[in-house]
Backbone as a chain_set.jsonl record, in Angstrom:
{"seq": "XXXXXXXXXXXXXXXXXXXXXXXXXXXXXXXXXXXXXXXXXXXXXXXXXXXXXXXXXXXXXXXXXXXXXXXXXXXXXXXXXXXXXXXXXXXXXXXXXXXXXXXXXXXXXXXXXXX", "coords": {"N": [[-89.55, -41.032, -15.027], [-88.876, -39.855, -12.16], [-90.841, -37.602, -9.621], [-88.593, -35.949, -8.19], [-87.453, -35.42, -10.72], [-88.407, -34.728, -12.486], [-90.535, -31.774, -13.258], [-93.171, -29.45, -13.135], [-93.787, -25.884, -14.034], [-96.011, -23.077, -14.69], [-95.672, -22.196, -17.629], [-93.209, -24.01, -18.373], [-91.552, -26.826, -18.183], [-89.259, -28.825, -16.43], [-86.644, -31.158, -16.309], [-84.68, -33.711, -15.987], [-81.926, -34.254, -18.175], [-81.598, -36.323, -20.997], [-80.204, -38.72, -23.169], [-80.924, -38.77, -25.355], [-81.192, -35.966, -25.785], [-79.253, -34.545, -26.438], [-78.073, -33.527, -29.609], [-80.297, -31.456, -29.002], [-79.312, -30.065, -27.106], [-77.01, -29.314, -27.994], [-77.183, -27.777, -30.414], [-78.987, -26.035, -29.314], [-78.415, -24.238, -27.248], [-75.663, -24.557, -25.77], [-73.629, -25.229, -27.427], [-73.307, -22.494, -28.239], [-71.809, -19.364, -28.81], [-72.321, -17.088, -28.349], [-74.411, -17.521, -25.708], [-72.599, -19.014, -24.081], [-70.94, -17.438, -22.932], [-70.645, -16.684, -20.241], [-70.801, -18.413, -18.854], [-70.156, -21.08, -16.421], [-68.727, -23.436, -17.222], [-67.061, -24.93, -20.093], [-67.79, -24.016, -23.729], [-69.83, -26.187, -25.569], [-68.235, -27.844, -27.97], [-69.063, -29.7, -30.439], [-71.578, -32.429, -31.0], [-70.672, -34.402, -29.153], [-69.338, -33.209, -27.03], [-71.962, -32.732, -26.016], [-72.993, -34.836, -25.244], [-71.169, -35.628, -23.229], [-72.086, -34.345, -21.107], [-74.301, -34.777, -20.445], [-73.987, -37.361, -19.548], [-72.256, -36.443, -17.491], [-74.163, -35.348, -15.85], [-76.029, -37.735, -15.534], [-74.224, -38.95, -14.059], [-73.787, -37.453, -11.911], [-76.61, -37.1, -10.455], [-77.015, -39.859, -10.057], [-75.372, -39.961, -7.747], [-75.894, -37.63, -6.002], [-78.626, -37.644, -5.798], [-80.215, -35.29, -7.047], [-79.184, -32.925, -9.786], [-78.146, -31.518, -12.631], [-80.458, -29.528, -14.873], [-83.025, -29.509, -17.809], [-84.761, -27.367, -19.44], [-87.827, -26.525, -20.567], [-90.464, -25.777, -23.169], [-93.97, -25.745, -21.883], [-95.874, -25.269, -23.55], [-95.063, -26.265, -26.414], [-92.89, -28.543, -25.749], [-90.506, -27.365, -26.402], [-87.22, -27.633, -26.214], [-85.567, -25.192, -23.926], [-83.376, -24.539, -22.829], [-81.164, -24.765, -19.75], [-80.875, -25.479, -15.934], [-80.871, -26.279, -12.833], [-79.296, -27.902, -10.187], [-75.872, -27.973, -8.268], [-74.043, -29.906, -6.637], [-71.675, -29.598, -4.266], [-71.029, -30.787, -1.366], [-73.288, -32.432, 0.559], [-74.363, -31.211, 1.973], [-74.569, -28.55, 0.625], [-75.021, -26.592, -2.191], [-74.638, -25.07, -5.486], [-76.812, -23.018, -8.145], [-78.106, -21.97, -11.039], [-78.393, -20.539, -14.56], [-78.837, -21.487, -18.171], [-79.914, -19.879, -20.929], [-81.38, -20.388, -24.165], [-80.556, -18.206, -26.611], [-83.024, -17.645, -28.351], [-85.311, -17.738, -25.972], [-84.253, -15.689, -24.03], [-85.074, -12.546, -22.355], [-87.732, -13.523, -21.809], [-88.449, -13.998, -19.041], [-88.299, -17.013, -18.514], [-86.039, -17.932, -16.847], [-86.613, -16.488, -14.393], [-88.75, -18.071, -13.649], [-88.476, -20.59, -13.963], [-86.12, -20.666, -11.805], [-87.406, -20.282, -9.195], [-89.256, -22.04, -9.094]], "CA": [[-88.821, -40.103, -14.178], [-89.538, -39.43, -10.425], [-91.1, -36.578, -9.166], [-87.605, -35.109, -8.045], [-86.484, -35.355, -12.142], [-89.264, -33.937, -13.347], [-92.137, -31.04, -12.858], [-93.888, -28.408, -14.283], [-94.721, -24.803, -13.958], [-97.397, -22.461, -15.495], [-95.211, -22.332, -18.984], [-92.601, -24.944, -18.389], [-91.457, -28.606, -17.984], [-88.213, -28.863, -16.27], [-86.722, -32.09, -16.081], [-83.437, -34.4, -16.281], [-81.372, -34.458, -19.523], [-81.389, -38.096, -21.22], [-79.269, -39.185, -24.055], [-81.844, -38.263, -26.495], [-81.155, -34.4, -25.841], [-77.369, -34.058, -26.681], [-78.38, -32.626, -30.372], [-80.637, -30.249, -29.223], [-78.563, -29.165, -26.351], [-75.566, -28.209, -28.661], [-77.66, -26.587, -31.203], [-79.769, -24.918, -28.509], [-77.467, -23.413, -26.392], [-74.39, -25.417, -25.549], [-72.541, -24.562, -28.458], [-73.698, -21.152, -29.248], [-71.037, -18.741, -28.335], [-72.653, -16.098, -27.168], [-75.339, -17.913, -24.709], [-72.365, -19.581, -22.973], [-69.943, -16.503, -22.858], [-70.697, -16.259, -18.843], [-71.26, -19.666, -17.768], [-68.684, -21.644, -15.932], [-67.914, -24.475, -17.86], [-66.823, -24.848, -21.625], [-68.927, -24.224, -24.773], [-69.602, -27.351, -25.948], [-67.518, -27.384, -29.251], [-69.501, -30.743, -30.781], [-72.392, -32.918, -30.22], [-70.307, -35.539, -28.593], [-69.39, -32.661, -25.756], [-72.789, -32.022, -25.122], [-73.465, -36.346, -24.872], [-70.12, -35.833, -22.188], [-72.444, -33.269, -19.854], [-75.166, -35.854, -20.163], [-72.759, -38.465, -18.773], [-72.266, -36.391, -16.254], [-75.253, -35.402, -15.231], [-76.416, -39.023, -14.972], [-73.011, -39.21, -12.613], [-74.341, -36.479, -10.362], [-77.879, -37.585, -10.153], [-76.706, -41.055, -9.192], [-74.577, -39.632, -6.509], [-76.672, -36.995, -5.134], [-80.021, -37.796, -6.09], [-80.284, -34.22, -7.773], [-78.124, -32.291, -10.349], [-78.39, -30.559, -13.812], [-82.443, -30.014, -15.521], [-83.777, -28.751, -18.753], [-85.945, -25.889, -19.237], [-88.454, -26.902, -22.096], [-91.242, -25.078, -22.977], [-95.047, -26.702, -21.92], [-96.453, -25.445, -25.07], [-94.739, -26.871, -27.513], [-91.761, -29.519, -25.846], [-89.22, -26.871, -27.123], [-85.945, -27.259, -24.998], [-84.345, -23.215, -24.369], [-81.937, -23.893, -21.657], [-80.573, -25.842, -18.408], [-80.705, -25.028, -14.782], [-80.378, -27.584, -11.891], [-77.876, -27.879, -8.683], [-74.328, -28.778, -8.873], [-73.563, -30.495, -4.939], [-70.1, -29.363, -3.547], [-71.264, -31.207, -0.502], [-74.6, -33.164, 0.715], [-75.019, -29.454, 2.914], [-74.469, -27.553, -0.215], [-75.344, -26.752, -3.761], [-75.143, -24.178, -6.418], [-77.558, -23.254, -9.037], [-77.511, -20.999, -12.123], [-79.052, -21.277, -15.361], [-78.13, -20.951, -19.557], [-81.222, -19.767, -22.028], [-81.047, -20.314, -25.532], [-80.646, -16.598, -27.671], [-84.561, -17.393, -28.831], [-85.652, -17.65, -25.07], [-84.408, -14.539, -23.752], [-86.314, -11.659, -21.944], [-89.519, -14.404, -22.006], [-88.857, -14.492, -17.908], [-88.33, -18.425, -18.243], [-85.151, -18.158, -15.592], [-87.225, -16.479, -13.235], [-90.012, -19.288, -13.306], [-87.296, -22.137, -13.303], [-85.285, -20.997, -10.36], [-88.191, -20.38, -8.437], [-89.33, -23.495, -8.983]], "C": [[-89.604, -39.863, -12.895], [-90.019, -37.808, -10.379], [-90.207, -34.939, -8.755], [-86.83, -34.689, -9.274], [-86.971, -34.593, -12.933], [-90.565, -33.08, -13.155], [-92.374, -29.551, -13.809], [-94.672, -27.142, -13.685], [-95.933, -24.455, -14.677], [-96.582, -23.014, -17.173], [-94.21, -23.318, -18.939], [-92.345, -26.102, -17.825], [-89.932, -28.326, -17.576], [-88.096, -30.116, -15.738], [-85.105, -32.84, -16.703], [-83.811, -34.812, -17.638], [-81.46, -36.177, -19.337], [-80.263, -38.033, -22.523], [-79.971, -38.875, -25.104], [-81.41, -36.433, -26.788], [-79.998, -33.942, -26.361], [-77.669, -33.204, -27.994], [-78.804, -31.486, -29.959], [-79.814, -29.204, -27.708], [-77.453, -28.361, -27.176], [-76.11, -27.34, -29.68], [-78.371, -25.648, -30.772], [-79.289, -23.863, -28.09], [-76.085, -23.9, -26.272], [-73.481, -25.197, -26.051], [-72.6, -23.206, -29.296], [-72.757, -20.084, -28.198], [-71.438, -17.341, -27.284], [-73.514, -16.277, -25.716], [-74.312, -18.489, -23.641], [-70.939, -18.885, -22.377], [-69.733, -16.211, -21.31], [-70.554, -17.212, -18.034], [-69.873, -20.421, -17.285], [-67.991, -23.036, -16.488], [-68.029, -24.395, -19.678], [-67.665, -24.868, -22.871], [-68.347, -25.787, -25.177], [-69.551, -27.259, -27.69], [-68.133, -28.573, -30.305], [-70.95, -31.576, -29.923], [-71.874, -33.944, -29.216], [-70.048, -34.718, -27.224], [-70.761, -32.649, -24.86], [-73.487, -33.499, -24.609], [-72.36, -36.058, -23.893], [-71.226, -35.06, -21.147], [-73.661, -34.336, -19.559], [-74.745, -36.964, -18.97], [-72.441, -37.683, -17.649], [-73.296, -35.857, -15.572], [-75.761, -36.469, -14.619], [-75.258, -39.454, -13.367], [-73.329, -38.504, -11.014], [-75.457, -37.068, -9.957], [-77.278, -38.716, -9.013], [-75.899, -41.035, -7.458], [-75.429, -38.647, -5.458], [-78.06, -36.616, -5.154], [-80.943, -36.036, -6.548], [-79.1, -33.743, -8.946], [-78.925, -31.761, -11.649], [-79.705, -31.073, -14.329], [-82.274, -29.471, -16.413], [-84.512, -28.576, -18.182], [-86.622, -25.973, -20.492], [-89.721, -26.232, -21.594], [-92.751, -25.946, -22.604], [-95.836, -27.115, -22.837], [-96.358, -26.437, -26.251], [-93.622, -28.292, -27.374], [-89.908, -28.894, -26.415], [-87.901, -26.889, -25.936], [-85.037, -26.002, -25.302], [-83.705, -23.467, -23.246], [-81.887, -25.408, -20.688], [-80.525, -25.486, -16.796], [-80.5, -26.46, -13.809], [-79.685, -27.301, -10.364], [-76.505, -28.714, -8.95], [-74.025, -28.957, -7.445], [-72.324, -30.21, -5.314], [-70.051, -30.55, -2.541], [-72.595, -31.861, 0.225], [-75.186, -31.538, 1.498], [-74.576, -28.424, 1.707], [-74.348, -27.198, -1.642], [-75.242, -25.274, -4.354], [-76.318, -24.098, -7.658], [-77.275, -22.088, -10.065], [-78.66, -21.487, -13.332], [-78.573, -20.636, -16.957], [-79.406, -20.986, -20.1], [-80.557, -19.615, -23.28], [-81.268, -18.394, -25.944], [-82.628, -16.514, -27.296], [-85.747, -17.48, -27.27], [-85.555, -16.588, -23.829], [-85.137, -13.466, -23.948], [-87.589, -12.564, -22.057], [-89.745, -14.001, -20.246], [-88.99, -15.827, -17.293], [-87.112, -18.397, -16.785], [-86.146, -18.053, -14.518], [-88.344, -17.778, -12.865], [-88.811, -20.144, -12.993], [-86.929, -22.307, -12.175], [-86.152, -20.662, -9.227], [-89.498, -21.398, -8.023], [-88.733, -24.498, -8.384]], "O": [[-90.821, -39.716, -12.782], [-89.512, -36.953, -11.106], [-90.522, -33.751, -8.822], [-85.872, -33.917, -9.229], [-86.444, -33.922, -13.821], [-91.617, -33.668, -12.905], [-91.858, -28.963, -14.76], [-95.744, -27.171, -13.081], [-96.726, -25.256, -15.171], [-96.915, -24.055, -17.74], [-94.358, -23.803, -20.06], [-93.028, -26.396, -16.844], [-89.304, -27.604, -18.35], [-88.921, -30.521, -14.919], [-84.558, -32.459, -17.738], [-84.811, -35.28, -18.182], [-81.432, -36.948, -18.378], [-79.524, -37.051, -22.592], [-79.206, -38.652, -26.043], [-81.38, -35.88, -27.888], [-79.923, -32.768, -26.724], [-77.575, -32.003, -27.742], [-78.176, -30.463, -30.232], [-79.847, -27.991, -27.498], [-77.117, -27.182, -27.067], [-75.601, -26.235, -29.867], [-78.561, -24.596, -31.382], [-79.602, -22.72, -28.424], [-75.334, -23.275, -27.021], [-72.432, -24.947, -25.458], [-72.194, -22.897, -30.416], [-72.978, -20.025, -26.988], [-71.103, -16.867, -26.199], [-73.413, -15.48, -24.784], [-74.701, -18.579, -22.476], [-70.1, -19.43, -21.661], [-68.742, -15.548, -21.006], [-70.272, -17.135, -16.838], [-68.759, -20.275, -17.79], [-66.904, -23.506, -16.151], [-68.943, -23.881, -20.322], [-68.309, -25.907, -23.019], [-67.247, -26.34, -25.162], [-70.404, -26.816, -28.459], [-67.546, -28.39, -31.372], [-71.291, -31.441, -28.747], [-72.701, -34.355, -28.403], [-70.431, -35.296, -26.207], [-70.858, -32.592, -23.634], [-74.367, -33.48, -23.749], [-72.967, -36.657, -23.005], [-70.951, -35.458, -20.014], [-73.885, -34.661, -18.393], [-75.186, -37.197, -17.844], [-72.327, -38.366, -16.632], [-73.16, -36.017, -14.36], [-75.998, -36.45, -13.411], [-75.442, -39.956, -12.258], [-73.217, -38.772, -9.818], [-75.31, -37.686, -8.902], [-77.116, -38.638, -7.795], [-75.914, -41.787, -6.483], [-75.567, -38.923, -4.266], [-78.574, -35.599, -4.689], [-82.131, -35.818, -6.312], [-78.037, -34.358, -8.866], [-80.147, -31.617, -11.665], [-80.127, -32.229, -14.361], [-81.331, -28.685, -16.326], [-85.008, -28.983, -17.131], [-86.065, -25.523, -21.493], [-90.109, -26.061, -20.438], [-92.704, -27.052, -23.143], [-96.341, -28.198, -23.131], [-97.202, -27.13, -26.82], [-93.396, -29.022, -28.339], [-88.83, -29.438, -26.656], [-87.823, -26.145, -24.959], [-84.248, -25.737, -26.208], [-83.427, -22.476, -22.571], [-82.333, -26.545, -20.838], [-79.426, -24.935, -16.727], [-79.998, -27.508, -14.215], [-79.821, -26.275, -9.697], [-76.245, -29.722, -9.607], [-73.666, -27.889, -6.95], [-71.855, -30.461, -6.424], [-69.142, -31.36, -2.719], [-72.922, -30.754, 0.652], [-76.305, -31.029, 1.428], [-74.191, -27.333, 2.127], [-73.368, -27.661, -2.225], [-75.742, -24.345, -3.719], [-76.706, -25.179, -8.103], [-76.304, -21.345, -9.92], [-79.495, -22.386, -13.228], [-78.045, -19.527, -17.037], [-80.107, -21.972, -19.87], [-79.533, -18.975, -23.519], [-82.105, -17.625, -25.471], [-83.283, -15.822, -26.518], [-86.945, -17.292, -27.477], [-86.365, -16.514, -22.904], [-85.727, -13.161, -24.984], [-88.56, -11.974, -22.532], [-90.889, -13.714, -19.895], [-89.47, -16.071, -16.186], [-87.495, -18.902, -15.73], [-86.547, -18.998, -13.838], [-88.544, -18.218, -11.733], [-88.315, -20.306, -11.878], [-87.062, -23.306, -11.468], [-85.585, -20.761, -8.139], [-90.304, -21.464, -7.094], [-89.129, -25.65, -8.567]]}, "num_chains": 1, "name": "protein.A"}
């Protein structure tokens, strides 16, 4: 992974989803009802949804040489969440981010998106 896919704070590793992650995305967060009660796109109802966000992640990347990251811990490799940029436009991006249940109140968002 390049430099732009992957880096590392004090406590975490944030870094583009692969095809390996789809399990622990849907059992992490993805498919847990209450972690994705706010977020703007659909709990992922199966592991095969959360291999579809993969797929598109890789779609964004390729297109705008950024898009959706895990949020894994440094300690241990534990993946609690997702943050990233979602391009509208080459002049414009959103960002946001989903923590697993067991990663709330730690303060991991704040490190991520200020990263």
């Amino acid at each position: 992974m390049s430099d732009s896919e992957r880096f590392q704070t004090e406590r975490l590793i944030i870094r583009r989803p692969v095809a390996a992650d789809a399990e622990v995305i849907f059992r992490g967060y993805g498919g847990d009802l209450q972690v994705t009660r706010y977020v703007s796109w659909p709990r992922h109802r199966s592991v095969q949804d959360s291999r579809d966000f993969i797929r598109f992640s890789d779609e964004h990347w390729a297109r705008w040489s950024g898009g959706p990251l895990l949020i894994e811990t440094a300690e241990d490799g534990r993946v609690v969440g997702g943050t990233g940029l979602a391009f509208e436009c080459a002049e414009f991006a959103t960002t946001g981010y989903v923590l697993s249940k067991s990663a709330w109140g730690c303060g991991y968002a704040t490190e991520a998106l200020a990263a």
